[in-house]
N, C-alpha and C positions, 0 to 999 in steps of 0.2 A: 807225099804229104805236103798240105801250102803252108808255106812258114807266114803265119799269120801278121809278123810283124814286117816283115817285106812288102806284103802284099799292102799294107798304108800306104806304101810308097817312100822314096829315098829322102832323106833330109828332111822328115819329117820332126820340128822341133819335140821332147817331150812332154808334160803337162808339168807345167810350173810350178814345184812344192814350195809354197810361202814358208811352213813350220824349217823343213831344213837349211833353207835359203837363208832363214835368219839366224839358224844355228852356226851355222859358217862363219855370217858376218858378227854374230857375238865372240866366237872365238878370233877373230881378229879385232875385233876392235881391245877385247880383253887382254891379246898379246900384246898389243904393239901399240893401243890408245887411239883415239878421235885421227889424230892428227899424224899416228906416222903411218897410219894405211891409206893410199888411193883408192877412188872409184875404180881404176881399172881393172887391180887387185882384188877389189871387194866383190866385183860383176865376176870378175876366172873363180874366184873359191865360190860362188854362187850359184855356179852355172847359165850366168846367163849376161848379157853384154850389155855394155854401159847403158842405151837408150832403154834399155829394157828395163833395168834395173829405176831408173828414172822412170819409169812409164811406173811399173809398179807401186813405188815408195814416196816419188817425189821428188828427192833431193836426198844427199849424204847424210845431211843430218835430222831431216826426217826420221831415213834409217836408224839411225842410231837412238833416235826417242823409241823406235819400237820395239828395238832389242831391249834400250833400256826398262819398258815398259814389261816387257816378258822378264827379264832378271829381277829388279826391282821386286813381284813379287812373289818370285821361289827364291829368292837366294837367301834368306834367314827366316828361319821359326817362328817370326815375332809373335804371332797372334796363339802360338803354341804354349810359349813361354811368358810372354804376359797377358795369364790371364786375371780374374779378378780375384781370386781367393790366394794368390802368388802373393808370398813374401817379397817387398820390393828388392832390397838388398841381394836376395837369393837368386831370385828372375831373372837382377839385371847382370851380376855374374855369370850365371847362366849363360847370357844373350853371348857376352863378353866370350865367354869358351868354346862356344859352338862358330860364332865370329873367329877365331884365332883357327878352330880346325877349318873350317869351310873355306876363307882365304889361303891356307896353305896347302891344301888340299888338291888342287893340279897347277903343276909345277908351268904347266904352260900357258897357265891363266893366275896368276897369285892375285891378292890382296881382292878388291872391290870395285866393280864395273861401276857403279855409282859415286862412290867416295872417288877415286881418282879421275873418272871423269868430268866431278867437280871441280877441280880445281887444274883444267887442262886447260892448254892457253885458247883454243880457240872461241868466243865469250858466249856463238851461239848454242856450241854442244853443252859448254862448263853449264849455260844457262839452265838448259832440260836436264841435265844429272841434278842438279842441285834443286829443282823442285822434286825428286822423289828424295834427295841428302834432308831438307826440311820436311818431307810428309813424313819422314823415321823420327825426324825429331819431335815431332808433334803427337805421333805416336806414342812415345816414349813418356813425354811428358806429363799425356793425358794417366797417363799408366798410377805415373807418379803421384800425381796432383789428389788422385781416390784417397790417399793416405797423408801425404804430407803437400800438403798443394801452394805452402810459400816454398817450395825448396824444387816446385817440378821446373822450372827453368833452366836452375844453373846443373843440375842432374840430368837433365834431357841434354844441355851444353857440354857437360864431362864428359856422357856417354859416347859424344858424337867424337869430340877431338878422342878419345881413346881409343874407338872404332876407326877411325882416320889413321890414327897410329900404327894398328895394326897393320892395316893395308897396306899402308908406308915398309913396313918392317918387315910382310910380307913379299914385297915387290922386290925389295932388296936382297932378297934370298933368306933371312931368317926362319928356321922350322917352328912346327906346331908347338913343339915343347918349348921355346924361348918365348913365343907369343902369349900362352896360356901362360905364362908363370907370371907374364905383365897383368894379363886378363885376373890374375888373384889377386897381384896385388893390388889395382885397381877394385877391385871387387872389397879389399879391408877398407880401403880410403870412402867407398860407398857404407858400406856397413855402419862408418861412425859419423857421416855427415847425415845419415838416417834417423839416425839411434840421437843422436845429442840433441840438447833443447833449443830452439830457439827456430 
């Protein structure tokens, strides 16, 4: 019988899966961040060699806008949890808890591919995270604004440093149970900046 895949001929390259290709380089860049992975590292866990990887994507940090662009929008419920008949207070708790499991949630990726590649030193990655770190916030905001709309700023503001936080608190090895009990208490401190006049 002819072994059909011989018979292509020897050293014949694969076809080049983009969806896994970038699954790889999302699990490194979420290990190890922007800056402590190389392209040459990124092109071996990819399967495929640095010019190639450049032919494909562009640049390192093109890549990483694309991962970011694929994580950005599965990695939180937002549109699940706030929707329009959602108690604000309740939602953003919510958000807050599913945030604290999701970040601790594999130990070899903690906290948030977004949030900490915000604030990573190199200014053109930090740059592309932080435009999906503000489209959450705006998100957020708008959420807000339906109900109490002089208060959707500095709530969209909290939300974000307390999501930050986690991530932070995540990275550093704290479990879901230390996260979520921040995530509550954040959640009372929203409840009464909701609820009071003004």
């Amino acid at each position: 019988m002819i072994d059909k895949e011989k018979s292509k001929g020897r050293g014949r390259p694969r076809a080049f899966d983009r969806d896994r290709a970038l699954d790889q380089a999302q699990a490194l860049f979420h290990a190890q961040g922007y800056e402590g992975i190389g392209v040459a590292a990124l092109a071996q866990a990819m399967g495929v060699n640095p010019p190639s990887l450049y032919a494909a994507f562009g640049s390192k940090a093109q890549l990483f806008e694309e991962v970011l662009n694929r994580y950005a929008r599965s990695a939180l419920p937002v549109d699940t949890l706030l929707v329009e008949d959602a108690e604000p207070a309740a939602a953003l708790t919510a958000l807050l808890r599913v945030a604290a499991a999701i970040y601790t949630a594999d130990p070899q990726a903690p906290g948030c591919l977004v949030l900490e590649g915000a604030r990573g030193a190199d200014p053109d990655a930090a740059l592309r995270a932080r435009v999906w770190r503000e489209a959450s916030a705006a998100r957020i905001a708008a959420f807000v604004a339906r109900t109490h709309e002089g208060k959707a700023a500095i709530v969209s503001d909290y939300m974000v440093s307390i999501m930050s936080g986690l991530s932070a608190d995540a990275r550093a090895g704290h479990d879901v149970t230390r996260l979520t009990a921040v995530a509550d208490m954040a959640g009372l401190a929203l409840q009464e900046m909701l609820t009071k006049a003004g």
